[in-house]
C-alpha positions in Angstrom: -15.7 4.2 20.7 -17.5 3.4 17.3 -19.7 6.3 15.6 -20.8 8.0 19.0 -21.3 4.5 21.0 -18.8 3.0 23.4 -18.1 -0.3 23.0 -17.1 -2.9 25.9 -14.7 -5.4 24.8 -12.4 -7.9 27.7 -9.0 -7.3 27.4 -8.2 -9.2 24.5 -10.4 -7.0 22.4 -13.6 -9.6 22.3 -16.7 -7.6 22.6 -18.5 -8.4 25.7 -22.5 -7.9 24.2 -22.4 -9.6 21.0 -25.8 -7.3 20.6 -23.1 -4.4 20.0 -22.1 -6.4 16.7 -22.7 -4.4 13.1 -20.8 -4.6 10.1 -18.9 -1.6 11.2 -17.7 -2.7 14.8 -16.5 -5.5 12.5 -14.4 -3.2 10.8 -12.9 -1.7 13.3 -12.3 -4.8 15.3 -10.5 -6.2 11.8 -8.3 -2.8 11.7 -7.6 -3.8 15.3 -6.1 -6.6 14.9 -4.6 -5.5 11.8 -6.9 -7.6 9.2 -7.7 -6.1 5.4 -11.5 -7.8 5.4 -12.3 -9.2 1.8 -14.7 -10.6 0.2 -13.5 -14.0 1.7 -13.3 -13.1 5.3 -16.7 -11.7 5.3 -18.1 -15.4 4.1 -16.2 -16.5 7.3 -17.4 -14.2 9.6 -21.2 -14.5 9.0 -20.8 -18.5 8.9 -19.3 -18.4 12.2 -22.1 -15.3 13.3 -24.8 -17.9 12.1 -23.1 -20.8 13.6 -23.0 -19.7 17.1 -26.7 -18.4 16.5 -28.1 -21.5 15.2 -26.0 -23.8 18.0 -25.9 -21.6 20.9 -22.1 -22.1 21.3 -18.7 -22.1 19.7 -16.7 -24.9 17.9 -13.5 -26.0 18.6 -10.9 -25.4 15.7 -11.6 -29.0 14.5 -15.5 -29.1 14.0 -15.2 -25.1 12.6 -13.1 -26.4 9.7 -15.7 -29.0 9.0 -18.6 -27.0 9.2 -16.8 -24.9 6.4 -16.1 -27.5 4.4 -19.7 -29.4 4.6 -20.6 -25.7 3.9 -18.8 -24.7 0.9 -16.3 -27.3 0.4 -12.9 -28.5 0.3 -11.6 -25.2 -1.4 -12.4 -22.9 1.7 -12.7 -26.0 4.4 -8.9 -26.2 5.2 -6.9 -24.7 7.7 -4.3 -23.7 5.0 -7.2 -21.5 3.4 -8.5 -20.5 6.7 -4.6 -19.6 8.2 -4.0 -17.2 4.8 -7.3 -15.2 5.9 -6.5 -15.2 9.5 -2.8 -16.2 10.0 -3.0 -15.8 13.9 -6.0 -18.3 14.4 -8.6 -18.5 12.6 -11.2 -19.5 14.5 -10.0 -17.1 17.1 -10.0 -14.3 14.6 -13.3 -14.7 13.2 -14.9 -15.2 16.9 -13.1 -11.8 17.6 -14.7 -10.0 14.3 -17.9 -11.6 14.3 -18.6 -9.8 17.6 -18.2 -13.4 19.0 -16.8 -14.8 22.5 -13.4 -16.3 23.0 -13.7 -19.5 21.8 -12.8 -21.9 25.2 -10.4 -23.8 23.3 -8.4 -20.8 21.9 -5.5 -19.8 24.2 
């Protein structure tokens, strides 16, 4: 439940209509699975919103690292950098906050 709306999420806490998605359900979704967003994990979380808008699909871990990288360059497009913003999977993480799907290579 997020400002008066209910929200449907599976049982891993992904939200089922990624139509639901505002910066808000992103909040609450980060407090959820106890993430402080910054400044930094925002840039994350709108390139992986725009990615999966622009492609129609998610990357695996390998090719999301990439993207970053080709995107705003070696600083941010490591998995070191990545693993310090979400340290339980990043690509995972930012899928879940970014109103996203599971990706299908995540466990």
């Amino acid at each position: 439940m997020l400002e008066g709306h209910e929200i449907d999420t599976t049982d891993e806490g992904f939200l089922l209509d990624c139509n639901d998605w505002n910066e808000s359900v992103a909040n609450q979704l980060a407090v959820l699975s106890r993430i402080e967003l910054t400044q930094q994990h925002w840039e994350i979380v709108f390139f992986i919103r725009d990615y999966y808008l622009m492609y129609k699909h998610l990357p695996n871990s390998r090719v999301f690292i990439k993207a970053i990288k080709k995107a705003m360059g070696d600083e941010k497009g490591n998995s070191r950098y990545l693993h310090k913003l979400f340290p339980q999977g990043p690509l995972k993480y930012a899928c879940k906050i970014a109103g996203l799907p599971k990706p299908p290579t995540c466990l």
